[in-house]
N, C-alpha and C positions, 0 to 999 in steps of 0.2 A: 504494500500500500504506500502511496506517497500523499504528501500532504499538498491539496491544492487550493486552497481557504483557509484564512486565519483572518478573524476578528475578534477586537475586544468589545467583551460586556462590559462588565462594570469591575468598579472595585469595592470589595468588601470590609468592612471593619467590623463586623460580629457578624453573629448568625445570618443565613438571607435562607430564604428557600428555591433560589437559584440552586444551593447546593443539594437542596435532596430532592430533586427530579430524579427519574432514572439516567443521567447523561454519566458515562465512564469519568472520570476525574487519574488525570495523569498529574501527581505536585510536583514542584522542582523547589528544594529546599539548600541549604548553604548558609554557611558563614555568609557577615557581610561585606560584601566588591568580589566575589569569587567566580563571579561574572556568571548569574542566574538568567537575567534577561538576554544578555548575548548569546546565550546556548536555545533560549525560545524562538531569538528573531533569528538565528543561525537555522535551524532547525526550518522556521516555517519559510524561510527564504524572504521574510519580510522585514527590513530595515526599517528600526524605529514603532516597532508594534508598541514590544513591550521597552517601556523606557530605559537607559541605561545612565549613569552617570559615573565618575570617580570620585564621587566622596560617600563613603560608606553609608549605610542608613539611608538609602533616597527613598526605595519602599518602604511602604509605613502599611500596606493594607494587603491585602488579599486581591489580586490581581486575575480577574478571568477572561481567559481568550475558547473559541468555540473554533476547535479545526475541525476542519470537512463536515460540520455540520450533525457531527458524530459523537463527538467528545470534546471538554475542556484539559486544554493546559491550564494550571493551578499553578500562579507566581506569585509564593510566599516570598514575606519579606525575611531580610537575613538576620541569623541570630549572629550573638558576639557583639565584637565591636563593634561601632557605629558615632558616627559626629552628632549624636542627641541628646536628649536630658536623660536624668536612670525614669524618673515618667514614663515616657515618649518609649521608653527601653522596656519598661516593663509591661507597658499593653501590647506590646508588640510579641513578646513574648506570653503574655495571656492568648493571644490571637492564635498563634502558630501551635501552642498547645492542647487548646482548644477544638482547633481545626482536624487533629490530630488524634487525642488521645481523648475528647473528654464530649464530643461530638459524636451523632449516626451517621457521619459523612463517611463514605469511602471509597477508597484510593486504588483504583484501578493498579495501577504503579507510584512508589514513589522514585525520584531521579534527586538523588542524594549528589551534589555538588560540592568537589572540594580542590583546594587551589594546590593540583598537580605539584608549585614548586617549593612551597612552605609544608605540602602532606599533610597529615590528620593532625589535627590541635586535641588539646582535651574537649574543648565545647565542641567539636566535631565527633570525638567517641562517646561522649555523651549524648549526643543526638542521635547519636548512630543507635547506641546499647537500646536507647529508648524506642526506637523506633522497631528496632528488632524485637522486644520485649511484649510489643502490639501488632506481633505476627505482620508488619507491614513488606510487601515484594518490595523491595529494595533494586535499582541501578547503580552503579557509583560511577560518577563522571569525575575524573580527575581531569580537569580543567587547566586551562593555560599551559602544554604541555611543548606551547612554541617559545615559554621560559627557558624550560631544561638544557641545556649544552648534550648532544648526542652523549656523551661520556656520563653523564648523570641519568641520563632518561631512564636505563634499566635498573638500573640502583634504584632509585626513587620508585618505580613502578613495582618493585618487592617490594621494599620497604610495606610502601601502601597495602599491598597484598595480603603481607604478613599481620596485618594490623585487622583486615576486614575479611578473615575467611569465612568460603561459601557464599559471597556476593559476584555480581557479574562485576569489572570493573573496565570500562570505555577511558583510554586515553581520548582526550580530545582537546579540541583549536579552534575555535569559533575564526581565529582571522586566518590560519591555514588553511580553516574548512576538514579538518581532521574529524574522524569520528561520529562524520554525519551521519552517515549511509549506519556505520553499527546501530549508532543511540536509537534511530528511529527503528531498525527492524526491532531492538529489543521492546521500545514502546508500544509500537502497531500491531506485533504477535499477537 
C-alpha cells in the first residue's frame, strides 16, 4: 500500500471523540526535536503537513492527520526536554499518558522515535518499558541516522538493539529519505 492523501484534522488537547470512531490510529511518539513531524511529512510525501521547528516543545497537542482516508497518523507531542514552563510540561505529559495508558483509545501501531545519534536516554526507556508494559506493537525509528559517521553507524545500531530486544528497529533519514519504503510496509501491514 502507499500513501496517497494526507490531511490534517484537528489538534487535540484532551479527550475528542475523533478518537474513538473505528478509524486504525498509527502514534508517533519521541523525545522532544527527534524529529517526529519530519518522519510524518517524510513519510506522507507532504512538506509542511505536520509542522516542524528547532526548538524543542513546539507540539503542545495531539496532532491528527487522516491518510488515504483509512487511518490516522497520531502526532504526539514530545516528552523530555523542551523550551517550556514545568506547567506547559506537565499537561503535556498528562496528555500523552493519557492518550496512552489511561484512555479506550487504541493504537493500531505505535512508531517509537529516537535520535539514532544520542541513542536511548533514560526518559526514552522509560517510555519505552511503559509502553511495553501496555502490551503496545511497538516500531522503533532511530532517526537522524545521516548524523552517524559510517564508522559509528553499526556501533550505534547495537548498541540501540541491545537496549530494545524483540522490537522491529528502522534506521532512518527523513532528509536522505532512508527508511521510507521499511517504516511504511511495517505500518500498512
Amino acid at each position: 500500500m502507499k500513501i496517497t492523501s494526507a490531511k490534517f484534522m484537528r489538534g487535540i488537547t484532551d479527550d475528542d471523540e475523533i478518537l474513538g470512531n473505528d478509524i486504525p490510529q498509527i502514534a508517533f511518539i519521541g523525545r522532544s526535536n527527534v524529529g517526529k513531524s519530519s518522519v510524518i511529512n517524510s513519510l506522507t510525501g507532504v512538506g509542511g503537513l505536520a509542522r516542524t521547528s528547532s526548538l524543542p516543545g513546539r507540539t503542545q497537542e495531539i496532532n491528527l492527520f487522516l491518510i488515504n482516508n483509512k487511518f490516522y497518523f497520531v502526532d504526539l507531542p514530545g516528552y523530555g526536554f523542551a523550551k517550556i514552563g514545568n506547567e506547559s510540561r506537565e499537561k503535556i505529559s498528562d496528555l500523552i499518558n493519557n492518550y496512552f495508558f489511561h484512555s479506550l483509545y487504541k493504537q493500531k501501531k505505535v512508531v517509537f522515535i529516537i535520535d539514532a545519534y544520542v541513542g536511548l536516554t533514560d526518559k526514552d526507556l522509560g517510555m519505552l518499558r511503559t509502553l511495553e508494559e501496555h502490551e503496545k506493537d511497538i516500531i522503533i525509528v532511530a532517526n537522524k541516522v545521516d548524523k552517524l559517521k559510517n564508522s559509528e553507524f553499526k556501533k550505534q545500531l547495537k548498541k540501540i538493539e541491545d537496549m530494545t530486544v524483540g522490537h522491529t528497529i528502522i534506521p532512518y533519514s527523513s532528509k536522505e529519505k532512508t527508511g521510507i519504503k521499511e517504516l511504511l510496509r511495517e505500518i500498512l501491514q
